[in-house]
C-alpha positions in Angstrom: 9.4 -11.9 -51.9 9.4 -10.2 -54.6 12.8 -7.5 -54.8 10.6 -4.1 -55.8 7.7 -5.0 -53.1 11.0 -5.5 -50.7 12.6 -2.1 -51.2 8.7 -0.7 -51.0 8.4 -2.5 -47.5 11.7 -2.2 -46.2 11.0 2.2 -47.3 7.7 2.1 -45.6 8.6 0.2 -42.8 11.6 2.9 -41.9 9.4 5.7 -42.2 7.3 4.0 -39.5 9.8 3.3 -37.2 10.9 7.3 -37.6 7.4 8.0 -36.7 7.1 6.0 -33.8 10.5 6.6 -32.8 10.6 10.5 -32.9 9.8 13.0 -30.3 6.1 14.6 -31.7 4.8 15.9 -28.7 4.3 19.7 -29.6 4.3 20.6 -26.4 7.9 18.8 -25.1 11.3 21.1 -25.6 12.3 17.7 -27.4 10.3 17.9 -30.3 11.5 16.2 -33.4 14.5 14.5 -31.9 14.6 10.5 -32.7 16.1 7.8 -30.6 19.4 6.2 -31.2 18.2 2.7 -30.2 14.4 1.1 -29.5 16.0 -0.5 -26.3 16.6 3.0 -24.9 13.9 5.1 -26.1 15.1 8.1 -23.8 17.9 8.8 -25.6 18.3 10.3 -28.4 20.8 11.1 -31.5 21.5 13.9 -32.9 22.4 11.9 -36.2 19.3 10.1 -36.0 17.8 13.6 -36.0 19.0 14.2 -39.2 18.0 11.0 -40.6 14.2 11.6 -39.5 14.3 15.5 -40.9 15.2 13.1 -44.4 12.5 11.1 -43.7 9.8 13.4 -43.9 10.6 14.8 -47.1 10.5 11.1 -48.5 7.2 10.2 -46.5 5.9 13.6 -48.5 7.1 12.5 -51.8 5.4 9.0 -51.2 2.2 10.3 -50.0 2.4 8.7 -46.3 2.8 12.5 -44.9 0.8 15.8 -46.3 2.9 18.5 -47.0 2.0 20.5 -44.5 2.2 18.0 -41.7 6.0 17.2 -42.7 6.6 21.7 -42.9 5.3 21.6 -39.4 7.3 18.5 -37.6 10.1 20.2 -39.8 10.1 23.8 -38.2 9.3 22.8 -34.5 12.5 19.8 -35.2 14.5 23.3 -36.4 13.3 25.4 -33.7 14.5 22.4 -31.2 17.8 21.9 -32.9 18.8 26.2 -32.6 16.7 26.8 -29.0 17.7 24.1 -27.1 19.8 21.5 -28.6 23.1 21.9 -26.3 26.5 22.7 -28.7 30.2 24.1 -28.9 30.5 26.2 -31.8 27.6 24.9 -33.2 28.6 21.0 -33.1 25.6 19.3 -30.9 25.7 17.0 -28.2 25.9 13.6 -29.7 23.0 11.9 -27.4 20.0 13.8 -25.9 17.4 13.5 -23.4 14.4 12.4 -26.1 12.2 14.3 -23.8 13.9 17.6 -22.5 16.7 17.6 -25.1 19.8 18.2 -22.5 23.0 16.5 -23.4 22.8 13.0 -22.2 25.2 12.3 -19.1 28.5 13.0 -20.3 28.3 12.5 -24.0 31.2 14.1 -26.5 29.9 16.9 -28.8 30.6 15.2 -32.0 31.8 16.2 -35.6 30.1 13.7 -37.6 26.7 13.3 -35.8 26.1 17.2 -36.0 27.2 16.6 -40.0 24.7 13.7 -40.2 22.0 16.2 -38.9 23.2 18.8 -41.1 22.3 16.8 -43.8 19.1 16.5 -42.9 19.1 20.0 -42.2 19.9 21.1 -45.3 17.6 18.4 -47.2 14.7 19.8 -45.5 15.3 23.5 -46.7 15.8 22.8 -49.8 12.7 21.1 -50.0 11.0 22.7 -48.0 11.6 26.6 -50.3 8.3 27.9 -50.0 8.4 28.1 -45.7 10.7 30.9 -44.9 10.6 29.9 -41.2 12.2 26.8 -42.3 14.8 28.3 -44.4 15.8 31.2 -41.9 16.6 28.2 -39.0 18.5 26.1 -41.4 20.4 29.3 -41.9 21.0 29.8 -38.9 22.0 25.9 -37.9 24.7 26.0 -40.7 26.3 29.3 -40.0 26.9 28.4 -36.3 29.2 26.0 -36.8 32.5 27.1 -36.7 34.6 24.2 -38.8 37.8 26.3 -38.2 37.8 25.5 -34.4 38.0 22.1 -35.6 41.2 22.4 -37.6 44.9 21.4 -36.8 48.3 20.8 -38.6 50.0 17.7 -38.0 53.3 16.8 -40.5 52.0 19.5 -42.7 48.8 17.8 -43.4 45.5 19.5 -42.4 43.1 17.7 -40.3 39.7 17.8 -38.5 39.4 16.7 -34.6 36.5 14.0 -34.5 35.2 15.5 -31.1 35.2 17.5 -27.6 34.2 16.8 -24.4 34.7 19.8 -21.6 34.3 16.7 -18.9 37.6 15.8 -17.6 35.2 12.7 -16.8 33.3 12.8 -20.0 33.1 10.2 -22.5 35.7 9.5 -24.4 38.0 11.2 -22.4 41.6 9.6 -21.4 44.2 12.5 -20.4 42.5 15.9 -20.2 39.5 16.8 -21.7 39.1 18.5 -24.9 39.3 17.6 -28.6 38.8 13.8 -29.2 40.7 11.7 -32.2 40.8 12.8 -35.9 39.5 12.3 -39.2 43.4 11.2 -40.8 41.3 7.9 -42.5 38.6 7.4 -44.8 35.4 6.8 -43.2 31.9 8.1 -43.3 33.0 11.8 -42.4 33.0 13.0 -46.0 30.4 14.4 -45.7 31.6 17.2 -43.6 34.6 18.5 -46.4 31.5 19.9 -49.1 29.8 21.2 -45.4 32.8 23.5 -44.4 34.5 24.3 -47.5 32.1 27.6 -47.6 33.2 28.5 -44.4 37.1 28.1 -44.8 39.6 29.4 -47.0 39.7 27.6 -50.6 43.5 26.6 -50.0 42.7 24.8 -46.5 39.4 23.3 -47.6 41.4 21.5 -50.4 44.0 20.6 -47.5 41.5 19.0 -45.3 40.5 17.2 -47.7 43.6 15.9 -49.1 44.9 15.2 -45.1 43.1 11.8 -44.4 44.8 8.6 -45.4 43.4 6.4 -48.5 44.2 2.8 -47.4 43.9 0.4 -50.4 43.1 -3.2 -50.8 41.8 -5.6 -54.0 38.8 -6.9 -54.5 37.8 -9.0 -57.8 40.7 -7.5 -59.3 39.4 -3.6 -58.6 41.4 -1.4 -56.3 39.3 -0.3 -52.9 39.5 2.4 -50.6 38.6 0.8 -47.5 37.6 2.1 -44.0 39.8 0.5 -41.3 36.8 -0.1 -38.9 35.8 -2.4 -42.2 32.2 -1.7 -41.5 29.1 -0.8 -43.7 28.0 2.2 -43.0 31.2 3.9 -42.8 30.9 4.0 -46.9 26.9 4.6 -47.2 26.1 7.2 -44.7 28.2 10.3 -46.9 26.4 8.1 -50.1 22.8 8.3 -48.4 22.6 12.1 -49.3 25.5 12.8 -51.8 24.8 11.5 -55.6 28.5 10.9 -56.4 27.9 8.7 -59.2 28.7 11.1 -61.4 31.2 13.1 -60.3 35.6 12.3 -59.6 37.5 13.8 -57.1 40.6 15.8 -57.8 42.9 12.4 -57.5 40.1 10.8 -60.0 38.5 8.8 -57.4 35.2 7.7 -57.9 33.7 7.6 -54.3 30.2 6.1 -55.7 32.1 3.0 -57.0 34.5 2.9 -54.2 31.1 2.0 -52.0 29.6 0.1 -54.6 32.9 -2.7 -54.7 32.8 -2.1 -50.5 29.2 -3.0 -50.4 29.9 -6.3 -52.6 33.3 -7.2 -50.5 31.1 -6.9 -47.6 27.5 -8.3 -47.9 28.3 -11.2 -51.2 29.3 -14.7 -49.6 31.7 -15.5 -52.3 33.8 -12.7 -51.6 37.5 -13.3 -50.9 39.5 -10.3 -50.3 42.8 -9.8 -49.8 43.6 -10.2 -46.0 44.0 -6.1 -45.4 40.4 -5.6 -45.7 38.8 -8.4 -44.0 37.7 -7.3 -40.9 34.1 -8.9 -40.9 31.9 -11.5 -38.6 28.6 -13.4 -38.7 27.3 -11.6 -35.4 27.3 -8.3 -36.9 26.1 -8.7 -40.8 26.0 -5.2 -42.1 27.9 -3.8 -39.6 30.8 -6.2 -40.4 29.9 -8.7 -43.2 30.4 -12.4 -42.9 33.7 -13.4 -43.5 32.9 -17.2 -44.8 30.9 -18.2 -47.9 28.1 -19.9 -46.1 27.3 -17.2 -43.4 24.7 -15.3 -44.8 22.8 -18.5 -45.3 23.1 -19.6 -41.9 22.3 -15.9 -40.4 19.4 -15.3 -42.7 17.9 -18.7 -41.0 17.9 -17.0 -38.0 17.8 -13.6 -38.0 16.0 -12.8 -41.6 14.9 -9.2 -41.3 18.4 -7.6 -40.3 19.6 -9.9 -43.3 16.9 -8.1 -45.8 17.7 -4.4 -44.5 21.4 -4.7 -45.1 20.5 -6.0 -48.1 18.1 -3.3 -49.4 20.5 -0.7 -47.7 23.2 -1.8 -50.1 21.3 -2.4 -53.1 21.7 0.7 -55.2 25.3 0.3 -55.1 25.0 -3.4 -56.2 21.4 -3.9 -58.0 22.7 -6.8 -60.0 22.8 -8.9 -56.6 19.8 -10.3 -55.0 18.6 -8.6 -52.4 18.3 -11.2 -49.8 19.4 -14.6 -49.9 16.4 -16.2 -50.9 15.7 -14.0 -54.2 16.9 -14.9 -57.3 19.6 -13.1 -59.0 18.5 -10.2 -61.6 19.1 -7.4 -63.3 17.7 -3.7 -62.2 17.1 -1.2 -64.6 
């Protein structure tokens, strides 16, 4: 298939699925919130939630939703998300009944998953200027959250807690309920620094920032900051809304082609990397690469649609590499 009529498809075909996965029943108290997997369609995300508020701004842009029908599933998903969304300090409930939208079982209110949403939050307002509805709930969404509460000093490094539970029996939970891990290594939570350094003083901010670890490996002879979970999405998801490309970080890191050598150490079947940051399988391709040369060939024979989507998910870090196995190699402009 051709490469451009791939990315069309693979764009089109994800719109779809957030249309047919998403709460749209004006009258349910779920409205607007998106599952978290097809095999359980009762459940929702909250980070999924935030992914679908993107998506309607992108269905708009391509014509597949008027404007005023993606304003509309906007402000009722915002009116969900600050009425009846359950959170603590304004950090949501990771999973949610699709249909009532009560905190599922047990579930931990998370820090990322709430800064996923936020993202979408905040996409949607900005596009979305002209509805003041819109804009006053986004407001209100990103005030809430307290990213202070979230904050603790351990060997004079600043960190963020990754989640709570209140549940001594709660998910998650080992001792005694309460906060859950922390963000001390680079992952996809970097999002959440450039979402709470409004809210915090300049000097902590800066801290927070500085406090997670940067674990380095080699790949093709280029240094690479590399998430110890070694998986995909841990480097795209901050990419999917933040346009780094241009920009480095106060230590001169470039973040955009941190993912962009990630994306190639992890998805290319020639790649050897040193042993550090191998941490990849044929079973989960795209959530952890193959680890052999020949194992995208064999999984694409048998699985060829998860092998295109991580391929087109991965593709404007590395255009110069085909986007699935069976296309040839070529240059994008």
């Amino acid at each position: 298939m051709n490469p451009s009529l791939l990315l069309e498809s693979e764009l089109h075909g994800s719109i779809t699925f957030f249309l047919e996965y998403t709460n749209l029943d004006p009258q349910s108290p779920g409205f607007g919130l998106t599952v978290d997997s097809t095999k359980k369609p009762n459940v929702a995300s909250i980070a999924a939630t935030g992914f679908a508020l993107t998506a309607w701004v992108i269905a708009t842009e391509r014509g597949w939703l008027s404007r005023e029908q993606a304003r509309q599933i906007t402000r009722l998903t915002l009116d969900t998300l600050h009425k009846r969304v359950p959170h603590i300090h304004g950090f949501f409930a990771h999973f949610l009944d699709i249909y009532t939208a009560n905190r599922f079982h047990k579930c931990e209110f998370s820090t990322i998953d709430t800064a996923l949403c936020l993202n979408g939050v905040i996409t949607a307002a900005n596009y979305f200027q002209e509805d003041s509805e819109i804009s006053e709930l986004a407001a209100c969404l990103l005030e809430r959250v307290d990213w202070e509460w979230l904050v603790f000093e351990r060997e004079d490094q600043a960190l963020f807690h990754m989640s709570y539970n209140p549940d001594p029996d709660g998910d998650y939970v080992q001792n005694k309920p309460g906060f859950i891990g922390c963000w001390d290594m680079a992952a996809e939570q970097k999002m959440m620094y450039l979402q709470a350094a409004p809210h915090l003083a300049t000097n902590l901010a800066r801290r927070l920032y500085a406090g997670f670890r940067r674990e380095r490996g080699e790949f093709a002879g280029q240094s690479v900051i590399f998430s110890p979970e070694g998986s995909l999405f841990t480097y795209l998801f901050s990419e999917a809304w933040l346009d780094v490309a241009r920009f480095l970080d106060p230590d001169g890191i470039n973040w955009f082609e941190n993912t962009r050598c990630a994306a190639r150490l992890l998805t290319e079947p020639s790649a050897s990397p040193t042993p550090s940051v191998t941490k990849r399988t044929a079973r989960t391709l795209g959530v952890l690469a193959p680890a052999i040369a020949h194992t995208v060939t064999t999984f694409s024979a048998r699985h060829p649609v998860e092998v295109n989507r991580i391929m087109t998910a991965r593709s404007p870090f590395t255009p110069q590499l085909p986007v699935c196995p069976s296309c040839p190699m070529r240059a994008w402009p």
